[in-house]
N, C-alpha and C positions, 0 to 999 in steps of 0.2 A: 635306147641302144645300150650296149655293153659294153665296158673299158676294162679290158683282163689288164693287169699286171706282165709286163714280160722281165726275161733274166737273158742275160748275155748264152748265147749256145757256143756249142763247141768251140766254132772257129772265130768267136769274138773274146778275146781276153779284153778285161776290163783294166784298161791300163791305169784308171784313177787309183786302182789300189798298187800299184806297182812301188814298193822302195826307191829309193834312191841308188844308182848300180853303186856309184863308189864306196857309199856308207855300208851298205850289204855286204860288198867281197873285202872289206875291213873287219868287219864283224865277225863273217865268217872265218878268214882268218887266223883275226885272233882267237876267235876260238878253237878252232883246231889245234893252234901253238901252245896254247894254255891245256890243253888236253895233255898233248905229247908230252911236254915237259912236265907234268903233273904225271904220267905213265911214270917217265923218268924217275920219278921221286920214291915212288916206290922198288925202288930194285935194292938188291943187299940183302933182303930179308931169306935167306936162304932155307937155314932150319924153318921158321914160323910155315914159307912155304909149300916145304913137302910134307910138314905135321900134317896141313889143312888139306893136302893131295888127299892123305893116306885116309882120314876123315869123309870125305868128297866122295870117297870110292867106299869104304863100307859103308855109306850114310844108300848111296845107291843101288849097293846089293841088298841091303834091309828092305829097300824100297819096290823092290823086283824090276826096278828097270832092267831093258835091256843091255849088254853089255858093249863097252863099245869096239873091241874087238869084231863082232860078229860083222860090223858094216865094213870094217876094216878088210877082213876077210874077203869080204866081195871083191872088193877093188885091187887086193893084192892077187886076183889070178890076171888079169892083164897088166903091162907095166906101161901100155898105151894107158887105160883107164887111170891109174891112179898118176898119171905125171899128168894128162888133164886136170885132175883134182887137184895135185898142187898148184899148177897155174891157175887154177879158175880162185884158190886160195886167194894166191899171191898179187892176183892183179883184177879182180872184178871190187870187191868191197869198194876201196876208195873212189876208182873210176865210176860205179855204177851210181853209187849215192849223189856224188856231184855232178853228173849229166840228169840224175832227177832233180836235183836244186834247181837247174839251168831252166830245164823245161820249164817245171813250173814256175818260174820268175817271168821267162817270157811269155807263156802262155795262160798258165793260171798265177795271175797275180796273188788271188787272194786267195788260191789254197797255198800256194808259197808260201808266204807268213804264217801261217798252223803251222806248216809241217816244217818249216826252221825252229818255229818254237818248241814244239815236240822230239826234236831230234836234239838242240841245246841240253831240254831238260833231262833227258835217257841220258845224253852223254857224258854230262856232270852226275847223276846215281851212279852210273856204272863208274866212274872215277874216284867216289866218295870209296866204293865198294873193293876199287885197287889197291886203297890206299890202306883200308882196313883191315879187307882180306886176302894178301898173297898169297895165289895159289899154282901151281908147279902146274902145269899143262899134264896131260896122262903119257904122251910118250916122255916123260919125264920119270914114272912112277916106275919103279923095277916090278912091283906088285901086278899091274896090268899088266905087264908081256904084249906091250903095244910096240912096235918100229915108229922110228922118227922119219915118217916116207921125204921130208922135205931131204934132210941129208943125207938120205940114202938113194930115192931116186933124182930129185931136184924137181921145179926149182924151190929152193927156200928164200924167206925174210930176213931170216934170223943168223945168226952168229951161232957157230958150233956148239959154244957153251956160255949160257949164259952171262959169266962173268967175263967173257971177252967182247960180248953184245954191245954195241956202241950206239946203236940206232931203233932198238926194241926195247920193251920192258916183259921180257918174258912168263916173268911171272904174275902177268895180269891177265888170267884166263877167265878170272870167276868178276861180271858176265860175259859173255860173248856177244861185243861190240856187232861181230862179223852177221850173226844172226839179228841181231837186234836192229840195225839199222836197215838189212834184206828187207825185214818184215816190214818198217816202215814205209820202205818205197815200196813195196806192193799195196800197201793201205792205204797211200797218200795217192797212186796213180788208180785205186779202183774208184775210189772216191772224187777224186776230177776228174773223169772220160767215162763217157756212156755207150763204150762198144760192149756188145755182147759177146768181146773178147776179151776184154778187161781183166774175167780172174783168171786167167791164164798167168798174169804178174805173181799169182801166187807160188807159181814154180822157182821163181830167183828163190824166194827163204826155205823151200824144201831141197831143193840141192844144195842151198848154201849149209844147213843144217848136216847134213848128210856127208860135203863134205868137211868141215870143221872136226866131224866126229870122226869119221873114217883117216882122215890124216892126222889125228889125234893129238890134234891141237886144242881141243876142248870136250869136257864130259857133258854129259846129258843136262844136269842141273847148271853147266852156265848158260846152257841156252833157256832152260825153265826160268831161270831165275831173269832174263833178260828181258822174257818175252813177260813176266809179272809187272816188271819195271814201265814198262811200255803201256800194258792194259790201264795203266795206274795214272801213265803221261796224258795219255788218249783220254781218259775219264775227268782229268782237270782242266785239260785244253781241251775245250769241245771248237768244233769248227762254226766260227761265227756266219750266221746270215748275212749275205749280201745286203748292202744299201740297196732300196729300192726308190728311184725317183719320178716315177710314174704317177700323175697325180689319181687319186681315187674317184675324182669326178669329172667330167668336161670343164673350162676357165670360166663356160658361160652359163652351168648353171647355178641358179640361188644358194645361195650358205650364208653365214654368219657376217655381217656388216656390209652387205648387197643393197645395192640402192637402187630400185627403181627407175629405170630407161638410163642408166652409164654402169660403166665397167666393158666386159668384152662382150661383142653383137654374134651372137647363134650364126653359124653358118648355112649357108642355103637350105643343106639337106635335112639339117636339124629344122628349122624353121618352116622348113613344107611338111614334116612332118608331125609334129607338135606343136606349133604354134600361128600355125594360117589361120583356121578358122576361128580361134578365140579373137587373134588380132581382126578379122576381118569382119568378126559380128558385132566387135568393139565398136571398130570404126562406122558402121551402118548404124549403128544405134546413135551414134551421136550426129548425126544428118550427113555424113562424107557424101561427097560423089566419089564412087569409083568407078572407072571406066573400063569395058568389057576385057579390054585388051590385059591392064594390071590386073584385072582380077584373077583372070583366066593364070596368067603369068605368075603369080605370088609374089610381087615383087610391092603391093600397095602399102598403106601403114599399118604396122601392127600393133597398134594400141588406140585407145581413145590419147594418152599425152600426146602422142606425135600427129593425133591424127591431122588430115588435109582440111583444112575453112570450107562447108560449103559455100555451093557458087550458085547463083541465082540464075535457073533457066531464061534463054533467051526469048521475049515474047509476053513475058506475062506484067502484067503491072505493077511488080513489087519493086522497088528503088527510081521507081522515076520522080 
């Protein structure tokens, strides 16, 4: 017979791998806070900046990216469409990322753990990257001739001007958190679920991309630069294989330190299948009586060690 290997499907999360909840939503937590206040830390730099704006943006024109007016464009012919866009700004990111944490804690345990680890490590790069390089958002730039849709149609995060922002670090565009973390929960959910609806997930980071730029809250290279950061996470955190505790062989067959007639006894079907007739030509050979009834049945000895004492026909002269 054949013993495949099985793995937990869909609707069996493997709750061995499951964290601990308290320790987890402390972890996470603190990381978030240590984030934020690390955003924080970099604010002030004002000149450095809009220098690195103005850089940012001929570095892009050199480069022939598209400009980001042009998406901008699109969206400022309806004032429906683009006040969708600031909301979907203002309130999908953090919501979306931590209903994908949930999921996969409760259901994929163990892609949970990759994908908190992967999302830590992006988050700390892109922090390292705040800290070193402040950069002015493009409706910020007088150069781009971009609108700031957040304070002109609403809603916004942010604080009118930056030095009155009490709750943002504005000038941490460069990467773009908002893209970068899209992309990972569309990565982390293709990769745990097997609908052949799954890359549909890929739409969160194309509109989220789309709108970051169009509300011009970030230029093209901090989403480049985000999503480098990430291929980079993904390539050192690969996702571990599952434990597998399926044994490779049935309990009852031979292997190394197998002793002869003890350990565990073959079950029925194994036993009529491979092992009656060795047993059963054993036991003939060594004088058994077997009776028509066990024979027929498979239920008689299966070896010469166990086998039955012959028994002396009734009638004949032998032990009188």
């Amino acid at each position: 017979m054949t013993y495949a290997r099985t793995e937990p499907t869909d609707q069996e999360p493997d709750i061995r791998a499951r964290p601990p909840l308290v320790r987890e939503f402390l972890l996470v937590a603190g990381l978030f806070l240590a984030y934020k206040f690390g955003r924080r830390a970099a604010n002030g730099h004002v000149e450095e900046a809009f220098g690195n704006a103005g850089n940012v943006w001929d570095l892009e024109r050199a480069l022939n990216l598209p400009g980001e007016g042009a998406v901008q464009g699109v969206l400022l012919h309806s004032q429906t469409l683009i006040h969708a866009a600031n909301t979907y700004y203002a309130t999908v990111h953090f919501p979306a990322t931590a209903f994908f944490l949930v999921w996969l804690y409760l259901r994929r345990p163990h892609h949970y753990l990759w994908s908190r680890r992967v999302l830590a490590v992006l988050t700390g790069a892109a922090l390292v990257l705040h800290l070193l390089f402040p950069l002015a958002p493009p409706r910020m730039l007088p150069a781009a001739g971009l609108v700031d849709t957040g304070q002109v149609y609403g809603p916004t995060v942010y604080g009118a001007t930056p030095a009155t922002d009490t709750m943002a670090n504005q000038f941490a565009a460069m990467p773009s958190l908002h893209v970068g973390w899209a992309v990972m929960v569309a990565v982390g959910l293709i990769v745990a679920t097997r609908s052949r609806w799954r890359w549909l997930w890929l739409l969160h980071p194309a509109i989220t991309l789309l709108v970051v730029v169009g509300t011009a809250n970030h230029y093209w290279l901090d989403a480049i630069v985000v999503v480098a950061l990430l291929a980079v996470a993904l390539a050192v955190l690969r996702l571990p294989l599952p434990a597998r505790n399926v044994p490779a062989r049935p309990p009852w067959a031979p292997g190394d330190g197998a002793v002869p007639g003890g350990g565990a006894h073959a079950p029925a079907y194994a036993a009529s299948t491979s092992g009656t007739g060795a047993g059963v030509g054993a036991a003939t050979g060594a004088g058994a009586y077997v009776s028509d009834t066990a024979a027929t049945s498979g239920t008689a000895a299966t070896s010469a060690d166990t086998a039955v004492p012959a028994r002396t026909p009734v009638g004949t002269g032998a032990g009188r």
